[in-house]
N, C-alpha and C positions, 0 to 999 in steps of 0.2 A: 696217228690219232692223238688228240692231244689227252692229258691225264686228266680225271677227273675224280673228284673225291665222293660225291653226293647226287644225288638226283635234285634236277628243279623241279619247276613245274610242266606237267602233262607227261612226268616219268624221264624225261629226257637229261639227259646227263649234262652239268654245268663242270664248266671248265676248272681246274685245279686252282683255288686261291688260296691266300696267305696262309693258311691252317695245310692245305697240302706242300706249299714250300718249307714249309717247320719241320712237317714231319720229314721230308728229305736231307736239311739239315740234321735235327737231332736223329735221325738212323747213320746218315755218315759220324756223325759224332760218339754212337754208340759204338759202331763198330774202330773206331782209330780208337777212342779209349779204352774195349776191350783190346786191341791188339796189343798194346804198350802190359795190361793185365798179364795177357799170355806169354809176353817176351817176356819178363820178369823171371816169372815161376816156371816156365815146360825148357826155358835154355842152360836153368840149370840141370834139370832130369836129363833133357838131352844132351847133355857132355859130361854127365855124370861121372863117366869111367873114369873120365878126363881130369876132372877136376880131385878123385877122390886121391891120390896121390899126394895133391900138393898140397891142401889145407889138412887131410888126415892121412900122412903116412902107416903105416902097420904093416906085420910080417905076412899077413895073410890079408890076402887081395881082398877076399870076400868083407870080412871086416872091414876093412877101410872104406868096401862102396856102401855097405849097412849105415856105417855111422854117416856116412855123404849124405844120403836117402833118410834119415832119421833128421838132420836139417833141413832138407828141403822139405820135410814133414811137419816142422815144428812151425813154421810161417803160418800154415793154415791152421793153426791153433788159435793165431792171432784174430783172424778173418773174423771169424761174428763179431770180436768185441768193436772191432773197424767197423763193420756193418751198422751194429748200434750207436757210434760215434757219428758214422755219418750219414744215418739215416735218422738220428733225430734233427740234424744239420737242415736236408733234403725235407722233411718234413714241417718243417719248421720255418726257417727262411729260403727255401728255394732248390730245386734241385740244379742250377746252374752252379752255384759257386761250389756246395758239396763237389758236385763232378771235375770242376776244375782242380778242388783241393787235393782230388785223389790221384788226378793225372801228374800232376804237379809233384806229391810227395814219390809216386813209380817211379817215376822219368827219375829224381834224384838219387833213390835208392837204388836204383839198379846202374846208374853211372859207379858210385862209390862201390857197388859189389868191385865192378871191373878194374878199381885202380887198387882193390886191397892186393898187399905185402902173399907170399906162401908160407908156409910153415916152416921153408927154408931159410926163410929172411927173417919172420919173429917168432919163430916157435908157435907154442900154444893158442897164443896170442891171435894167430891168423884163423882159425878155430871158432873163438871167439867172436872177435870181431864177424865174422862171417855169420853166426847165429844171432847178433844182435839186430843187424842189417838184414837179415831175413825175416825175423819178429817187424821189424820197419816195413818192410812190403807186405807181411801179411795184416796191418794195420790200415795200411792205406789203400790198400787192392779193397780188402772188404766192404766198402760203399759203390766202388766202379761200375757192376756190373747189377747191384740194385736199381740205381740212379739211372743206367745207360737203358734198361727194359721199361723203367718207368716213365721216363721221360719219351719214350717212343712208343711207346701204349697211350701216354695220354694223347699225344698230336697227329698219331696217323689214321689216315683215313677207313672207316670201319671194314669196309669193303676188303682192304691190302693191309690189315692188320697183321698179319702173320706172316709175309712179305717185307714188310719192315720189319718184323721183330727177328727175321733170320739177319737182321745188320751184325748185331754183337756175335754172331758164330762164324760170321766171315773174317772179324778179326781177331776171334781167340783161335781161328784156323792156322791164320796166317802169322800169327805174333810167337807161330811154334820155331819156324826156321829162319829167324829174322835177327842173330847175335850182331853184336856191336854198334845197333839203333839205337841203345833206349834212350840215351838224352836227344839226341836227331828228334824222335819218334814223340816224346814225350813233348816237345818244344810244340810240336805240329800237331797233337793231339790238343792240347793247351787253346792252341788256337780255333782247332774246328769248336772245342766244344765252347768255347764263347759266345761262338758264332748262333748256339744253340737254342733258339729262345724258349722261352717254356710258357702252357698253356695261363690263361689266368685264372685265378682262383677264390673266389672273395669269401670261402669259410673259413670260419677262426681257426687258428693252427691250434692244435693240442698243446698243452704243457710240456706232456710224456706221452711222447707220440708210441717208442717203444713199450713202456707198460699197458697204455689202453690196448695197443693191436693185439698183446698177448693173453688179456683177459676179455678183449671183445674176439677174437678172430684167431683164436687159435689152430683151429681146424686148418685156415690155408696156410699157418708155420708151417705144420706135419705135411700139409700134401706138396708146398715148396720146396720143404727139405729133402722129402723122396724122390721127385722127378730129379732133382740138383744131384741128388744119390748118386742114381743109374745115369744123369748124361753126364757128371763130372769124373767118375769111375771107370765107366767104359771108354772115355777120351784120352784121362790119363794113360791107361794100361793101352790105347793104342798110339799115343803120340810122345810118352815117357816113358814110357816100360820098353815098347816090344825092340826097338834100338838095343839096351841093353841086352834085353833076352837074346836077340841073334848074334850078338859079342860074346857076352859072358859065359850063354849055356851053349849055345849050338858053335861056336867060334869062328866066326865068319870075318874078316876082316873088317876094320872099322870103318874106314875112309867111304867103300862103298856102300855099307849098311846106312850113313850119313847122308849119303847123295839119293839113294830109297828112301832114308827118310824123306828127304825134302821136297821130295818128285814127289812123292805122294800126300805130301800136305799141300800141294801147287794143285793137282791134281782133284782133289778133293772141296780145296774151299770154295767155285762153283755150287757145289750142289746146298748151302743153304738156300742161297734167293729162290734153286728150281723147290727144292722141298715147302719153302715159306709161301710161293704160288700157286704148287698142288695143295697145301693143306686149307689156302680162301678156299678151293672149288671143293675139295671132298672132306675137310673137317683135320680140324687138330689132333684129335684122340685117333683118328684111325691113322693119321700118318707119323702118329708117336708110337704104333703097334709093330709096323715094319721094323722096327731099331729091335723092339722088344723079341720078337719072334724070331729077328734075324740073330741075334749074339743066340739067344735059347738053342738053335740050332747048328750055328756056324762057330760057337766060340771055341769049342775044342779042337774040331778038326782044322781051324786055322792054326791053332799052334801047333799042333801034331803034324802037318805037311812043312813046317819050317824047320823040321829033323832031317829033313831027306837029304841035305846036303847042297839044295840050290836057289842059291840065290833069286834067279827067276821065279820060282815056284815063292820064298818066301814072299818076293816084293809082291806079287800078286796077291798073297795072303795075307799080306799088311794092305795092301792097297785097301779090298776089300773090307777087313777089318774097321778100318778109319771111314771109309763112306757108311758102313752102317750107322756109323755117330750122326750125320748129320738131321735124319730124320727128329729122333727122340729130344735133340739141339733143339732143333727150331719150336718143336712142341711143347718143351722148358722155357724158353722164353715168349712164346709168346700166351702160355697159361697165368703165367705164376704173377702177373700184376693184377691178374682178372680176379683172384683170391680175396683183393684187398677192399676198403674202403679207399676216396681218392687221399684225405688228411691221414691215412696213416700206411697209403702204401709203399713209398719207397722204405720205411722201416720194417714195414712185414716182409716185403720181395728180399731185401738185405739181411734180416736176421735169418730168415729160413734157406735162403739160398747157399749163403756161408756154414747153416750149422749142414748142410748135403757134402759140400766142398770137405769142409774139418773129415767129416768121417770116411770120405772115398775118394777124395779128388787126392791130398796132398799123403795120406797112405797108399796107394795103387801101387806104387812102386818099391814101397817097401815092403806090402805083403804078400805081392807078387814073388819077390826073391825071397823072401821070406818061407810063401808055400814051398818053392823050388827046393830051397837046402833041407825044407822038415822035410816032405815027402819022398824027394828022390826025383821027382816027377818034371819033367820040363810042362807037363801041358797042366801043370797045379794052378796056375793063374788063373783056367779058365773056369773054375771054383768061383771066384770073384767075381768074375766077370755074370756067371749064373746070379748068386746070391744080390747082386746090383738089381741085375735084370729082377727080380721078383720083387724087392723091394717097389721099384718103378711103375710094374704092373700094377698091385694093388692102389698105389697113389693114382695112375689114370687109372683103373676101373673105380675107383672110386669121386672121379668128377662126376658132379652132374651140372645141368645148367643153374640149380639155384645156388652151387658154392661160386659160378660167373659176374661179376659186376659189371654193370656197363657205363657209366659214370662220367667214361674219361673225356666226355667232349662236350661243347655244346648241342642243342638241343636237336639241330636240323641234321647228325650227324646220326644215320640207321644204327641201329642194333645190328652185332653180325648176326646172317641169315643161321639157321638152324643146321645149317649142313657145316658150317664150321666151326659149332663144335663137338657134334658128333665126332 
């Protein structure tokens, strides 16, 4: 049956045109530019062991992966101010080159991580360098995935709104196991989002797009910032963290803890598109509740069965783990553009999305091992993993349909029906 985006006339459905090939475009383009996002920042958590050695030698293991995971932390200090860099960009002139800018500056910096020197070849120095170039990605990542939800909130069709908007979770899925792409990656992300066109717009851009969104619209910062809390917290701690944890704490060999990783982010990045087309038929907030209810109940006893000693038993426990992310995923992105006005939403989606990122996404894995060494406790993560989860609850309990815009289309384009966004 061929796609169709709107109804014509006598209710019958008209065939998908230009406005529905856009949004197919920019959803492929969110998600290759998310991907290139997530290869960046989860490849270095994921060889973290690996890497802590050679950029920070120390007599004590633990120490040297602290201070590894204290860098990979510092990048997303960066991210809002990115966000605001290139969300007044996206605001202002265009969400096209914004996105290009940012794909462009990833794909670079994460080439130059891969050819820096170790600590054995310039001392300190490798150290260094390594945190500058982190601060670099977390500057240019910060517009990525504003830019990638907005630009596919405004053009797809109302109906499979949240369908498209699971595009960027299938690439920050798959951008976890993906090492040695990122200029590849970056080149051909460059390209799709070109290809991107964006809707048109004939209101005046703002000045200061970020100051107005934060004195007119600050209520959707807070509730972007939350939902970005709990799905960028609970991803991390299962697609950065929990690797580590069946190394470091439970000591399970690496090579195949690595190959579970991977299976299981293969595994898993499927289930946005199913979760983005149950949530058209039964509603956003109710298929952002599954995520929530399921860690509230499952987070401990998953890390508590990765003691037992087997390998099977953990991979199934991470399996599971990581598919609860993609619910509360697709619900974060496909809410957090509907917060805004259309002249000032890629700055509001980017500023509050990043300031969720700063506080759980690029610490998860340091307070993770962090809990572990204060309390004695391997299943201390799942503290975090709670405290995420409630943060996120109140942010959706606290949608309703009048903080929703609908804005982002021309005129003959429905409102979504009421059941999606219950």
């Amino acid at each position: 049956m061929p796609e169709t985006d709107h109804e014509g006339p006598g209710g019958h459905p008209r065939r998908a045109g230009p406005r529905a090939r856009l949004a197919k475009r920019a959803a492929l383009a969110g998600g290759a530019g998310t991907l290139i996002e997530f290869f960046d920042f989860s490849v270095y958590g994921y060889l973290s062991i690996t890497i802590a050695p050679l950029f920070f030698p120390a007599d004590n293991a633990t120490t040297s992966l602290m201070a590894t995971l204290a860098v990979y932390g510092v990048a997303y200090v960066a991210r809002p101010l990115g966000g605001v860099v290139f969300g007044h960009i996206g605001d202002r002139r265009g969400r096209r080159g914004a996105l290009i800018a940012t794909v462009v500056s990833m794909g670079g910096t994460s080439m130059l991580v891969g050819l820096l020197p170790t600590h054995a070849q310039i001392g300190a120095w490798a150290g260094a360098l390594l945190l500058v170039l982190r601060l670099a990605q977390g500057l240019s990542s910060g517009g990525e995935i504003g830019g990638a939800a907005t630009l596919i909130s405004e053009l797809a069709p109302a109906r499979r709104r949240v369908l498209y908007a699971s595009a960027p979770g299938i690439g920050g899925t798959l951008g976890h196991p993906v090492p040695a792409l990122g200029a590849v990656d970056g080149a051909l992300a460059v390209g799709t989002e070109a290809v991107a066109e964006e809707a048109r717009d004939d209101r005046e851009p703002r000045d200061l797009p970020i100051v107005d969104v934060v004195r007119r619209q600050p209520r959707g910062i807070v509730l972007t910032a939350c939902l970005s809390l709990v799905a960028n917290g609970t991803t991390y701690i299962g697609l950065a963290y929990l690797s580590i944890h069946l190394i470091r704490v439970h000591g399970y060999p690496s090579t195949p803890v690595y190959w579970i990783t991977t299976v299981v982010i293969f595994l898993s990045a499927p289930l946005a598109p199913l979760c983005g087309i149950w949530a058209d038929r039964v509603g956003v907030k109710r298929v952002g509740w599954v995520s929530l209810l399921g860690y509230l109940v499952l987070a401990y006893p998953v890390l508590a069965v990765m003691a037992w000693g087997s390998l099977t038993v953990s991979a199934v426990a991470f399996l599971l783990f990581v598919v609860l992310n993609a619910p509360i995923q697709v619900a974060t992105f496909a809410l957090m553009p509907r917060y805004f006005d259309r002249e000032l939403r890629y700055s509001g989606v980017a500023l509050g999305y990043n300031i969720g990122v700063m506080l759980a996404g690029g610490t998860a894995p340091l307070i993770a091992t962090w809990l572990v060494e204060t309390t004695g406790s391997a299943n201390a993560p799942a503290l975090f993993v709670v405290a995420t989860v409630l943060v996120g609850a109140v942010a959706l309990s606290a949608t309703r349909k009048r903080d929703l815009r609908d804005d982002s289309g021309p005129a003959e384009v429905p409102v979504l029906p009421d059941g999606a966004i219950t």
